[in-house]
N, C-alpha and C positions, 0 to 999 in steps of 0.2 A: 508416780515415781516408785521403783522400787524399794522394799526393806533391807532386802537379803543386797549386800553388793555382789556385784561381777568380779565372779576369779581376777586375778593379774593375770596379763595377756602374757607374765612370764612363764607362768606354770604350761599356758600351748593347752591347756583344756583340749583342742581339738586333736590333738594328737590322739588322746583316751577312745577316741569314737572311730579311729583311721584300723583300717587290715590292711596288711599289705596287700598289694594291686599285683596281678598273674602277667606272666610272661606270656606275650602272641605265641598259641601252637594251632600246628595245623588241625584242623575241625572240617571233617566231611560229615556233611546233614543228607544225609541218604533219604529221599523219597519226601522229599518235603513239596508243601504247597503251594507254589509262588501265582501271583497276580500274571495271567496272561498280556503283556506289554503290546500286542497287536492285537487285543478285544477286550469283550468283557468278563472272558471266564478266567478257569486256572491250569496250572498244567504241573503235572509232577515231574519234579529236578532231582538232578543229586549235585550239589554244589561246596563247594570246597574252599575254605576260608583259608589262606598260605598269604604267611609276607605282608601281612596287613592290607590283602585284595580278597576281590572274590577272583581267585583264581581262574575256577571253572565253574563255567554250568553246562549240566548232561545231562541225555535223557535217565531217569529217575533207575538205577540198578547196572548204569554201568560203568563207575568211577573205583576203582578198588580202594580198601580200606588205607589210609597214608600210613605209612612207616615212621620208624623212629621216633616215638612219642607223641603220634597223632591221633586224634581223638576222633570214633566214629558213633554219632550220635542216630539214631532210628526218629524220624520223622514224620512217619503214617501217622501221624494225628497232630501235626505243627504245620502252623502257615508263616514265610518267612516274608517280609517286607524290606524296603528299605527304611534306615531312619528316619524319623521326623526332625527336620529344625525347628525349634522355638524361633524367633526369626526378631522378637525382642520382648524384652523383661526388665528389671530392675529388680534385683535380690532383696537389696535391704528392705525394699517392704514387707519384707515376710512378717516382721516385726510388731508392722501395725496391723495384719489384716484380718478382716472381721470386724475394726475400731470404728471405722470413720462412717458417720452416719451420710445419707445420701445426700452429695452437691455433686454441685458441677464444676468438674475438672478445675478450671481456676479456682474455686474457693477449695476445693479437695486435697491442693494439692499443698497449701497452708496449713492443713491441718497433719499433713503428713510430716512435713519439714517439723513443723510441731512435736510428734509425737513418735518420732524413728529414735534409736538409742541416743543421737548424735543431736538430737532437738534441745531446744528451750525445756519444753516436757519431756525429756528423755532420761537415760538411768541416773544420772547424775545434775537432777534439774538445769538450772539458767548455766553450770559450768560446763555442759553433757558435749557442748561441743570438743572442747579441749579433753576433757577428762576420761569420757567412752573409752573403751580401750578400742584399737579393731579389731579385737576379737571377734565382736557383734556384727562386723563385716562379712568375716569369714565363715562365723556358724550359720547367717541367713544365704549367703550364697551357698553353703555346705545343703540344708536343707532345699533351696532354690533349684539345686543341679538334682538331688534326685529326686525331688517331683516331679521336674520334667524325664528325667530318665523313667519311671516306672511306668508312664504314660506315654513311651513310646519312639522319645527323643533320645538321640546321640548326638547334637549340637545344640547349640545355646547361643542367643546374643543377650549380654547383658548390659544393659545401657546403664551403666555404674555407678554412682555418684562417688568420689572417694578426695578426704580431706587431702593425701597427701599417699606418698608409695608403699607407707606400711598398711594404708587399708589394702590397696593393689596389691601386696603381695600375700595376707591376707586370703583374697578372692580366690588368686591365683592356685595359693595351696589347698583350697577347698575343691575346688574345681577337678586338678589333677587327684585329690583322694577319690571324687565320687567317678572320675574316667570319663567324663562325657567332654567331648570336645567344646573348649570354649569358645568363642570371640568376646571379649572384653572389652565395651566401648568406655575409657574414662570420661564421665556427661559433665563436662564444665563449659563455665561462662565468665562472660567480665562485666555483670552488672555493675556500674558503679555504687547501686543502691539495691539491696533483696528486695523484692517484691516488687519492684518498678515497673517490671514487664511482663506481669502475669494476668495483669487487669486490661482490657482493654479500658479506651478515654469515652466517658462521656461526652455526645456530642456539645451538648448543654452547659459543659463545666465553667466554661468564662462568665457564662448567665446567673449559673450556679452561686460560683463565688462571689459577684457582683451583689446579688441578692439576702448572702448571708452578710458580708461587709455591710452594706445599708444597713441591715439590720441589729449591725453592734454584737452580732451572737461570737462569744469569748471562744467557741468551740470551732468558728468557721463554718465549712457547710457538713463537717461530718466525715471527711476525704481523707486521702492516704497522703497527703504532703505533711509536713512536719508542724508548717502552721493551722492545721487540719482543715483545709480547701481539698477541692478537688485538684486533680493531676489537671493539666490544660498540656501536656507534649510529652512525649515517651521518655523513659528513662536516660540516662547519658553513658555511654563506658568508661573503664577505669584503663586507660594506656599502661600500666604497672600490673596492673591485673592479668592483662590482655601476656603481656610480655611472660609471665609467672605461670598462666595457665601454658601458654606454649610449652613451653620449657618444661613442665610436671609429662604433657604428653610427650617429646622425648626424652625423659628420662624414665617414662610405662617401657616406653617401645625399646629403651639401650637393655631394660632389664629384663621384662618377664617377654618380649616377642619372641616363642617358640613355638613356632609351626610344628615342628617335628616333636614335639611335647605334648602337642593338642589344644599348646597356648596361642592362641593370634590377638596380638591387641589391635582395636579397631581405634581410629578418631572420631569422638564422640561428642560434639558441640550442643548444648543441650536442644535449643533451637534456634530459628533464626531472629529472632527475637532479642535473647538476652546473649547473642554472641555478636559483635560487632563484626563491620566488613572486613575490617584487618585481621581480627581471629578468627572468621570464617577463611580469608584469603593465606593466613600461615595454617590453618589445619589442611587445606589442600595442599601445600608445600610439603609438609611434613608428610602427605599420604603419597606423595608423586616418590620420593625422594626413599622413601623406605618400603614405597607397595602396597601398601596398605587400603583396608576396604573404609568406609566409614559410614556414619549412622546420625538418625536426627530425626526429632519428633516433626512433622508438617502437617499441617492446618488439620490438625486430630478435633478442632471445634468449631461454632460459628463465631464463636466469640476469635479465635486466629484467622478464620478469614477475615473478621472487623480488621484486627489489628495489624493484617499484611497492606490495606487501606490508609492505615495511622502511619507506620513506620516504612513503608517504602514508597520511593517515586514511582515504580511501575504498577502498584499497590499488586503484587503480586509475592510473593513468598517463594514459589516456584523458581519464579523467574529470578529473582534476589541470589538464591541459591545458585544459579546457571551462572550467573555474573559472576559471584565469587570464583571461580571455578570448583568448587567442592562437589558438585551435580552430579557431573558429567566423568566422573573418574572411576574406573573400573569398580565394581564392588559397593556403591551406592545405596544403602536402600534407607526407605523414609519412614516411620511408624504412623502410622493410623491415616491419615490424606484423605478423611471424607467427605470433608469441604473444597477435595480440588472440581475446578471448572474443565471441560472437554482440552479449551485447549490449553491448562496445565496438564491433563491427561497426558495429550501428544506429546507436551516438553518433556513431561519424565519418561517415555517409550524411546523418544530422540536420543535422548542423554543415556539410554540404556541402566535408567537409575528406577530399583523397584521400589514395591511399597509394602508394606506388610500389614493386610487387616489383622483387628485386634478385636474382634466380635464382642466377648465377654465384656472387656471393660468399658468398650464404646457404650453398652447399655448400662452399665452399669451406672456409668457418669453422665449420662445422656448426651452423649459430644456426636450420636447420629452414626449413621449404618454408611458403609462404602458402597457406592454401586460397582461391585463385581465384573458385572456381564459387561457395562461400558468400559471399564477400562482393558478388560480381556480382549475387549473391540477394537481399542487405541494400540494395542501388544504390548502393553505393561506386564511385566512380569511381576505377579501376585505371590504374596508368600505369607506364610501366618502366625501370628505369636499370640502368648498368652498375655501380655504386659505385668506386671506389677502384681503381686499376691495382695497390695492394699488395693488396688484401683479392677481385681479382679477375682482375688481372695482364694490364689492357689495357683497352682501351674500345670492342671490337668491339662496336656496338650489335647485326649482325648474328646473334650467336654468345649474347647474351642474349637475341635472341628466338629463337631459335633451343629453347633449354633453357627460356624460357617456355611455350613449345606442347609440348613434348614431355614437360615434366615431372609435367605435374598427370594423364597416361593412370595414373599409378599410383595415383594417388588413390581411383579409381572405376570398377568393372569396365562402369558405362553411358556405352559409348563413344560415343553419340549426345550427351553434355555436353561430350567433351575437344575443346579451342578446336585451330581451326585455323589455320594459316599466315596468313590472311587477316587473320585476326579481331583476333591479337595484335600482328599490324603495323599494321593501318591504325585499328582502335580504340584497342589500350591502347598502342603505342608512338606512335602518328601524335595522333589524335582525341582522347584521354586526357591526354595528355605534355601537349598546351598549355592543356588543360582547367585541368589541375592548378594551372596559376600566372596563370587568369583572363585567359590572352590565348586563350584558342579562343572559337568562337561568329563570330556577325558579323562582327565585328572582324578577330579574329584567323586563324593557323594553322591546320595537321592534316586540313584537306580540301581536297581537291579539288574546291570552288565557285571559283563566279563572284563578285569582288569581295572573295575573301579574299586574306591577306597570303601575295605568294608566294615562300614558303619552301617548296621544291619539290627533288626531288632524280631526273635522270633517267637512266636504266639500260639499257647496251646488250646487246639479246639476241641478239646475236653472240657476246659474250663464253664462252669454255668453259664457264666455270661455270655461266651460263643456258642452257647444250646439252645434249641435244636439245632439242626444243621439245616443251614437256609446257604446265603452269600454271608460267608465270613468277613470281608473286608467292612460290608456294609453293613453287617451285623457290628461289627467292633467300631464303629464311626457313631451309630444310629442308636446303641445299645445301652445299658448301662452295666455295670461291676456292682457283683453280690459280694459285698465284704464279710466271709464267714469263714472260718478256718477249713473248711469241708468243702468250700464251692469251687477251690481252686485257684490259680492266679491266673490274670487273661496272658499277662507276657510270663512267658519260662526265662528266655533267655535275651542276650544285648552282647554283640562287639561292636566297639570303637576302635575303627584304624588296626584291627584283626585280633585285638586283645577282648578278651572274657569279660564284661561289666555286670552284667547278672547274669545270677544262676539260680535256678529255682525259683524266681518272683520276688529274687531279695540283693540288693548291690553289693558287690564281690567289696569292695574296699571300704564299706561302712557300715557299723554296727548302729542297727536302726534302734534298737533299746538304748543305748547308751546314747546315743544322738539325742533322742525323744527326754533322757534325765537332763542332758546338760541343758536344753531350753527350758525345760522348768524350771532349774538350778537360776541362768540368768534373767530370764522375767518371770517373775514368780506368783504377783499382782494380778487377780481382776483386775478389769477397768470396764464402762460404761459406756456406749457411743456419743452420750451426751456431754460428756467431755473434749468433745469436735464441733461443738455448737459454735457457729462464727461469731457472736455474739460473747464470747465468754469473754476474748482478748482484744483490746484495742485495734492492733492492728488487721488481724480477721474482721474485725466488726466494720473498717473503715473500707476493707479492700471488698467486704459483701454490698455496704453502701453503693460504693463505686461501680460495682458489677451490677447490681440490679437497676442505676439509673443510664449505662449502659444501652440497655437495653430495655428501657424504659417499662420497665416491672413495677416501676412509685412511678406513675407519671408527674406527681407534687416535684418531689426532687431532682430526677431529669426533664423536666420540659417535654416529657410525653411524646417526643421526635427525634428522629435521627439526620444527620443531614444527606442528600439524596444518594450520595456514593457510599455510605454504608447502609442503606435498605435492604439491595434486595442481594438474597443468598440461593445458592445452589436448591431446586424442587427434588424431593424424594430424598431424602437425606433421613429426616426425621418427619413423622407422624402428623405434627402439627407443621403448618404454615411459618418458614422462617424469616418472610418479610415484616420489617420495621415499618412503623408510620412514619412519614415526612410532613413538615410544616406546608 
């Protein structure tokens, strides 16, 4: 816990670190390098940013300079892309990351609820929920929005956690200082009980606790129920709670939904899990009824495929999701899905609902790799995020696509399928990402046409990083960044919806010094990763029990089996064999 307290959220600290934000003018980039959209090479444009479009694109030398106050930039040594969408995140981890020593996703993510401002362990110990101010909302999403900005993105999904509307607005105002187009999914649930449904159940547990009662042990068998047994049936909802979260999501949507702001709030159920049928079935009402896209973690591990087994009749998650109607509605997209089966495959291609690999944190937390190439086979539309700067420890979009393209050559010894540099940047991060929440197309993002919205980001191939000259694209995908005052920035420039957001390799509306004081200013503290040990807190220690007999890691404590419908899981996921023994 902190020494130093956190400012009052009266003083707006964030204000001190805000520039004002530039007015859209027209911008003709004369002779620039764009990605050839019918091959593999490139071709010189001369393209012209008006009205928050790309106006035009010409052959390269014959656009005249614009009038009245329009800016003509020289581009013989820039190459211009379209945006990248983050496609999903969670800001406030910014807070923990680097902390949490290496578990897996369920126990991980205790220790983050732990140890985020707003935790038990957070600035204001056991009160930090109440007491946090949101400021700590607003500075990690401030920082959140332009690390992905400098890395290449002009849109963002951020899968939000927020007490109430003043962290949401908060968000909001960081978001619009740093320019990058938001979608803001608020991630609620109506557990009746925290932690209930983050565990999968012991198949064992009725044996479990049978065994420790016989044995008179005052402790029980060690489990996360209250009289310290194991869990024997999943969590339950709170109908009040159910009712409250609704109601919190419209009152996101009456206040900050400004499309035309760069604000979109998304509905954001955290999963299907810990959101019950009736708050899955009013979060789809709520998205019919206002438009709206929406977002949700799905079977990101094998421990969520266990527990689409436990908690649904169809024991499918997928399919739970379709029922709800929440699926199947415009703008869908799911995070991480590398536990789906072929034919949840097809269910989510049907329903026209994406998924968004998450490379980085998948290995991170060992929750298993997505097969790509099968569901690109199914016509899921792929899209790519960084997740969570705790569960991935940063928001370099570069550095996920980077381990997007290079990770799935182990998949398959036919190297003629593994995607290339090109492919995973300008379709599943660029063309994809905006797919996924119903602004690509005509309208919207992610290409490089005429009369799309231009969220555009361009890149100087002077820079070391893009040296020598080889393929740029795939140099900048494949590559890494010389951080040295002298080497250059790889990006020059960024518009969002035809406004200015960098310039020179630095975000036009935020003072990176002054950013970089006030997060010292509010956590100020070392800390150790060993203070993530699940073992340190009752309730981690009971929810590690439970996870590892699970899946029968003590085979003493779970019975060493599974029973025959949670055995066997999805082959090529992960490394090792994810089949369970059965009795």
């Amino acid at each position: 816990m902190n020494d130093t307290k956190p400012p009052d959220a009266a003083d707006d600290p964030m204000a001190s670190v805000t520039r004002p934000t530039r007015k859209a003018t027209p911008t003709l980039l004369r002779n620039v390098l764009i990605p050839d959209s019918g091959g593999d090479g490139y071709l010189r444009r001369d393209v012209l940013i008006a009205d928050g479009l790309l106006a035009t694109i010409a052959p390269a030398g014959t656009l005249p300079t614009p009038h009245g106050g329009g800016q003509l930039v020289d581009c013989t040594h820039r190459m211009l892309l379209p945006g990248f969408f983050n496609a999903h995140t969670h800001s406030v981890e910014h807070w923990v990351r680097g902390l949490i020593m290496p578990l897996p996703l369920e126990l991980w993510v205790l220790q983050l609820i732990q140890h985020e401002p707003r935790g038990n362990g957070g600035w204001n110990g056991s009160e930090s929920f109440d007491k946090t101010p949101a400021l700590a909302v607003g500075v990690s999403a401030m920082l959140c929005g332009v690390e992905a900005l400098l890395s290449g993105c002009t849109a963002i999904m951020d899968h939000h956690y927020i007490r109430n509307c003043e962290d949401m607005a908060t968000a909001v105002a960081a978001y619009k200082a740093v320019g990058i187009r938001a979608f803001i999914a608020p991630m609620l649930d109506d557990d009746a009980e925290l932690y209930q449904n983050f565990i999968p159940l012991c198949s064992a547990a009725e044996e479990v606790n049978r065994r420790a009662h016989a044995a008179g042990c005052a402790c029980g068998s060690r489990g996360m129920r209250a009289d310290g047994n194991f869990r024997e049936r999943p969590g339950g909802s709170d109908a009040e709670k159910t009712k409250k979260q609704l109601a919190l999501w419209e009152e996101c949507v009456e206040r900050f939904h400004r499309p035309d702001e760069g604000i979109h709030v998304v509905i954001g159920p955290v999963t299907a899990y810990s959101a019950s049928l009736d708050m899955l079935r009013g979060a789809a009402d709520i998205r019919r009824r206002h438009g709206l896209a929406g977002h949700t973690h799905l079977l990101e591990t094998r421990a969520q495929a266990m527990m689409a087994h436990q908690h649904f009749p169809s024991g499918s998650a997928v399919s739970h999701l379709a029922e709800s109607g929440f699926l199947s509605l415009p703008g869908t997209s799911c995070a991480h899905a590398c536990w789906l089966t072929d034919d949840e495959a097809k269910l989510m291609a049907e329903s026209g609902a994406s998924v968004v690999h998450c490379p980085v944190s998948n290995l991170r937390l060992g929750s298993g790799v997505l097969p790509l190439s099968k569901f690109l086979e199914h016509g899921v539309n792929v899209a790519i995020g960084c997740d969570g700067a705790a569960s991935s420890d940063g928001q370099d979009m570069l550095e996920a696509l980077k381990l997007a393209t290079i990770i799935h050559t182990a998949s398959t010894p036919e190297y003629r399928s593994w995607p290339t540099a090109r492919f995973t940047a300008l379709t599943l991060a660029a063309r994809n990402g905006y797919r996924s929440v119903n602004f690509g197309g005509d309208a919207g993002g992610g290409e490089l046409l005429e009369g799309r919205v231009a969220d555009v980001t361009l890149w100087d191939l002077t820079a070391l990083s893009l040296l020598p000259r080889t393929d740029p694209l795939s140099l900048l995908v494949l590559g890494s960044r010389t951080q040295a005052p002298g080497a250059g920035s790889g990006l020059d420039s960024a518009w969002v919806d035809g406004v200015l957001t960098v310039e020179g390799g630095s975000p036009v509306g935020i003072d990176l010094p002054a950013l970089r004081a006030l997060i010292i200013i509010l956590q100020s503290d070392y800390r150790s990763t060993a203070v993530t040990d699940p073992s340190l807190l009752p309730h981690t220690a009971a929810a590690e029990v439970e996870y590892r007999a699970a899946f029968c890691l003590d085979a003493p404590d779970g019975g060493g089996t599974v029973t025959p419908e949670l055995a066997r899981y999805e082959q090529g996921r992960t490394l090792y064999d994810p089949t369970l023994p059965t009795a």
